[in-house]
N, C-alpha and C positions, 0 to 999 in steps of 0.2 A: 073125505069130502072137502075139510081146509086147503089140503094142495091141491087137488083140482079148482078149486073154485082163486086159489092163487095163482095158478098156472092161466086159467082163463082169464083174468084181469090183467093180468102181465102181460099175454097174445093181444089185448085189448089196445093196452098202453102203446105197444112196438107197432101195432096198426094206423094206431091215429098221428104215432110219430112219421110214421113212413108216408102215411098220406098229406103230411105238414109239409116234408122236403120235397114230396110230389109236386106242390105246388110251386117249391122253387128251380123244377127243370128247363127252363128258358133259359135262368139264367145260370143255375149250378144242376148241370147234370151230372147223376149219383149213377156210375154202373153198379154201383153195390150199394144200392138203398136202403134192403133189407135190412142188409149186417151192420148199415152207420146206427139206422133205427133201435137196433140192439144194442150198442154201447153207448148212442148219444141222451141227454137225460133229456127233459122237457124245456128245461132251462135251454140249455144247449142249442136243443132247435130254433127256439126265440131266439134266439141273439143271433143265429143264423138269416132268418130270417127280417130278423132288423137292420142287421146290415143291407141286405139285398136291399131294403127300401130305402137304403142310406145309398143307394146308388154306386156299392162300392164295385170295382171289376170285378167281371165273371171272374177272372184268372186268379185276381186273388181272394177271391169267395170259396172256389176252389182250392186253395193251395189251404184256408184256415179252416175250411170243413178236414181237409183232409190229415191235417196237422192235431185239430182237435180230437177224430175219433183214433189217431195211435194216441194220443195222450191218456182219453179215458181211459182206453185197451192196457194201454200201461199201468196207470194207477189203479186198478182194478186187479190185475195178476200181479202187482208189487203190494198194494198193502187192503184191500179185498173193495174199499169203496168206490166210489167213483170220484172225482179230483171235487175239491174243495175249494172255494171262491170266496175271499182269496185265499193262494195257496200257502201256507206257509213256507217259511229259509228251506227246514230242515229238508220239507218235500222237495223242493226246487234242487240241495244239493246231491239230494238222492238221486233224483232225476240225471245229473250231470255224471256221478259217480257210475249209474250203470250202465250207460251210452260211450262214456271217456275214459277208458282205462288203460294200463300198462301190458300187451302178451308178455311182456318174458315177465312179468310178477306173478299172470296167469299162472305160468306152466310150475308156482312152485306153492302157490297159494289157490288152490281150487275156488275160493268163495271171492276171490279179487273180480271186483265188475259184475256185469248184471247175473244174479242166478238162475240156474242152468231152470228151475223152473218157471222162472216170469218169461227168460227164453224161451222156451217148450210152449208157453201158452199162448203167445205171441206168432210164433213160426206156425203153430196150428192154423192160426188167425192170419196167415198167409201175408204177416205186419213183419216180419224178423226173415231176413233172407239171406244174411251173413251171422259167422257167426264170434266176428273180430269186431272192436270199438266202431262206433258210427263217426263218420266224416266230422271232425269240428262243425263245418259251414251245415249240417244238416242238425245238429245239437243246436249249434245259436238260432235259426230260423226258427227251429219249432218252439226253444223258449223264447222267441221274439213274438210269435204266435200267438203261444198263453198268454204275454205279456199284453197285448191288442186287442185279447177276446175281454183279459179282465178291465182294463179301461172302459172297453166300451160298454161292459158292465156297470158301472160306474165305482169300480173297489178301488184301493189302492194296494199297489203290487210291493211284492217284497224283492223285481230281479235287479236293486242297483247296489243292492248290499254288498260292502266289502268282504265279508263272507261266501257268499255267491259271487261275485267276479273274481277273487282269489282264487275258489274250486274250480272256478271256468279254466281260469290260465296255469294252474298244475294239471288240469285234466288232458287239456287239449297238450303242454309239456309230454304227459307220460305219455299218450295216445302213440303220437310220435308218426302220423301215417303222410305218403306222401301225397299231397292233390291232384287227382285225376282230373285231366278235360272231360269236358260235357261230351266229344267228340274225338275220339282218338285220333284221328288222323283229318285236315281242313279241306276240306274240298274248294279248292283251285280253280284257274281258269282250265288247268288243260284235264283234271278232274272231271268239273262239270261239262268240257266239250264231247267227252265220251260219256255220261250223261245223255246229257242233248243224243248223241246217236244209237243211242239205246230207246228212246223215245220220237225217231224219225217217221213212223209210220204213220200211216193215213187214217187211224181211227180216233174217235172223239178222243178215246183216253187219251192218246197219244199228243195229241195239242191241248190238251191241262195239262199234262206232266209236262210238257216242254214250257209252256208258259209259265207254270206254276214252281218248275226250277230257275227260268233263267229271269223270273220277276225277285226272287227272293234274293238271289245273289246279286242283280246287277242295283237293289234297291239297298245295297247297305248290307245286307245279309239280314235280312228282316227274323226277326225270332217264328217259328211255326204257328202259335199263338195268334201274331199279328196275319201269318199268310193268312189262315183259316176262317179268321172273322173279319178279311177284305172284301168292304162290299164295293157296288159297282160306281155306289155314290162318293166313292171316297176319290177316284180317278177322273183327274182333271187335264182336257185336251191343253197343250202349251205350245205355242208361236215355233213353229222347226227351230232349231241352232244350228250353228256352225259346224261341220264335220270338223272343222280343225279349230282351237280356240284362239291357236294365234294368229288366225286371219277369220275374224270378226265378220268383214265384208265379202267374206268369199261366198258365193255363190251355191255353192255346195254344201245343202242342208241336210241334218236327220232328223227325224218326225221327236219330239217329245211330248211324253205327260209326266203328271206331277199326283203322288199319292199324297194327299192328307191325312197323317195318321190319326188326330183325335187319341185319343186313351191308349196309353201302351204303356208297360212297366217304366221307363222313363220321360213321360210325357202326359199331361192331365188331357181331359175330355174338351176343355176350353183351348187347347192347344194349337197353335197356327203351326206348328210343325210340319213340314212334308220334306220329301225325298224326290229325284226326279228320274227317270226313266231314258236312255237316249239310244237312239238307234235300231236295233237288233230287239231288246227285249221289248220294246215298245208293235215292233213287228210281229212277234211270238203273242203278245197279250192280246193282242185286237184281231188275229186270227182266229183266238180261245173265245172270245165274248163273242165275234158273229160267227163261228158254227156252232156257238152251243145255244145262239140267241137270246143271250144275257141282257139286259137293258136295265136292271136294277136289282138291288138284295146282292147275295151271298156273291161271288165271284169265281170262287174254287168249288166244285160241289164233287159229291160223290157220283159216280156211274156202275150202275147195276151189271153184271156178268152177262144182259144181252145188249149192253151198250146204251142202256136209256138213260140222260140226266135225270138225276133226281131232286128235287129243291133245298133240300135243307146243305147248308156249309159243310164242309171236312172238319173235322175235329182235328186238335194238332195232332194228335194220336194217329193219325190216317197221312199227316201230310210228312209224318217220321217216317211212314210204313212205306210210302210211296219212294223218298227220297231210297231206303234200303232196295226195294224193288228193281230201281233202277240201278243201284250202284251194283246189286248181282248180276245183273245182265248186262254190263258192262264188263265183268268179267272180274271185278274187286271184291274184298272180303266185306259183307256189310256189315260184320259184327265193329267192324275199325271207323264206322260212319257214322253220324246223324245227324237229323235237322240243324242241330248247332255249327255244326263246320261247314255250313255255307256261310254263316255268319264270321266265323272264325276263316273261312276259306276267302274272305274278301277282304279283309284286312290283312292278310298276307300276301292276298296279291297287289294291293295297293301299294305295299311295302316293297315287292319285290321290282313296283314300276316307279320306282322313284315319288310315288304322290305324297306329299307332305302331311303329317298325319294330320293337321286340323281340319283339310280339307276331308278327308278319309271320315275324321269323326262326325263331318256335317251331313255325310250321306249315311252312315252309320247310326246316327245317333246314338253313341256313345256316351254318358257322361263323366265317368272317370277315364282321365288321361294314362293312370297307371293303368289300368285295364287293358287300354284300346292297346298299349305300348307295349304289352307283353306279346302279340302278335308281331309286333314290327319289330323289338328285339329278338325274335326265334328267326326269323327271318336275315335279317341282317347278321345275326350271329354266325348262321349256316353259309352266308355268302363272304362272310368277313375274310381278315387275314389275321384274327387272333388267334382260329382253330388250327392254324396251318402251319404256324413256327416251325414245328419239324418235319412238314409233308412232303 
């Protein structure tokens, strides 16, 4: 009768937690409610939900729910409780130790890096899907994560310890793996022009997916994020330009607008920021808005399998699916694609048109130069005459 009647209070608890995060699906939608409900504590959910009244982005509301519930998930199959606030060194270097470790120590020391049961219990939990060291950059995010939940906890954190940044820079040492693109391969101008002809046809989809590719790329390579939550109040009609810029007064205009981005990973909510539109994709966008009869809200929407607009936005997740969609029928492998390489695909074309990168970062938004520059160095590399000495 005790474990039933434990069992019932527990289904109680994981109810009114899941109906707590229900209340934050506007702005953090949970496709696995249920299951965050089951490892998230009470505590957990508050501070979830205090951020969101803190006005923080969806995206990154998002990115520290979801950082949070592998964390509990972890500390729960590593040492049986739920994570501790604040955490302690030891847990902290525990944490790095079985996410950051050496293969070839592996193959001679079985217990070296996370074991095979905290693994097992994890990969269950459909949280563990390799079965080699995790990325440095996805170790320091999610202890940057803890780090931000516990602040805004009001604790003080133990992640600046010479101890813990030691184990960080041996781990990430042994780890030893090399940094994969977001995007395997950048989607280009002559990319996205077979793109664009993959999406020529006369149905609604077909003018979203054409606008909705050639806005992203010709606006900087806008992150998917940004596509998906473009409303319609963000696009602002602007004075035609010059077809050509070194003649000003020529007569020969192309229509512009100008996106205000507002809130974006590199940019606040209070932000004068915008991007501008010129030409061609400004043609393509206002094709999309008067047949789908947009006039305010979402900009990119979803359209049902008999072709009806539906109201609510594209989630990034959809504007990944679509960008794949099209790069299959186009006739390219789309596992070598994603939303990222349009982003990455415009900065390399920038590069390979002579555009000076500050100007490139302006449309870009960009804020690290070494960043932006490692596209215009692949670039110029490939066209260089250093690769060539012996060719």
């Amino acid at each position: 009768m005790t474990g039933q009647l434990a069992n019932t209070q527990n289904a109680e608890t994981v109810a009114r937690r899941a109906e707590a995060l229900d209340a934050l699906d506007s702005v953090l939608p949970f496709d696995r409610r249920d299951f965050l409900a089951e490892l998230l504590t009470d505590d957990d959910v508050a501070t979830l939900r205090y951020l969101a009244r803190e006005g923080i982005g969806a995206n990154s509301l998002r990115a520290l729910a979801s950082d949070l519930g592998y964390l509990e998930a972890w500390a729960l199959a590593a040492t049986g409780f739920s994570l501790p606030w604040p955490a302690p060194e030891a847990l902290l270097i525990k944490f790095v130790a079985h996410h950051l470790w050496d293969l070839a120590k592996r193959e001679t020391d079985p217990v070296h890096g996370m074991p095979a049961d905290v693994a097992a219990t994890l990969k269950t939990q459909a949280l563990l899907r390799s079965d080699g060291p995790h990325a440095p950059a996805t170790v320091r995010r999610r202890l940057s994560s803890w780090s931000t939940l516990t602040k805004w906890r009001g604790l003080p954190g133990n992640f600046s310890t010479p101890g813990l940044q030691s184990a960080i820079k041996l781990a990430v040492r042994a780890s030893a793996r090399p940094r994969g693109r977001k995007s395997k391969k950048a989607v280009t101008a002559d990319i996205l022009t077979a793109l664009l002809k993959a999406c020529a046809g006369d149905r609604l989809v077909d003018a979203r997916d054409r606008a909705l590719l050639i806005t992203a790329f010709a606006s900087g390579g806008r992150r998917r994020s940004e596509i998906a939550s473009l409303r319609f109040e963000q696009i602002v009609e602007e004075e035609p330009v010059p077809a050509d810029p070194k003649a000003p007064d020529s007569s020969n205009k192309l229509p512009c607008l100008s996106i205000r981005l507002g809130r974006t990973k590199t940019t606040q909510a209070d932000s004068d920021a915008f991007v501008l539109l010129v030409g061609r994709p400004v043609l393509a966008l206002k094709d999309w808005l008067e047949r789908a009869g947009i006039t305010e809200g979402a900009v990119f929407r979803g359209i049902d399998r008999w072709g009806n607009l539906e109201t609510r936005a594209l989630t990034p997740q959809a504007v990944n699916l679509i960008l794949k969609r099209r790069v299959a029928e186009a006739g390219f492998d789309p596992a070598a694609f994603s939303a990222h390489g349009l982003r990455s695909g415009y900065l390399t074309e920038t590069a390979r048109r002579g555009i000076p990168l500050p100007e490139a970062m302006q449309q870009s938004q960009h804020r690290s130069v070494q960043q932006a520059s490692n596209y215009y160095n692949d670039a110029e590399r490939t066209l260089g005459r250093a690769a060539r000495v012996l060719a």
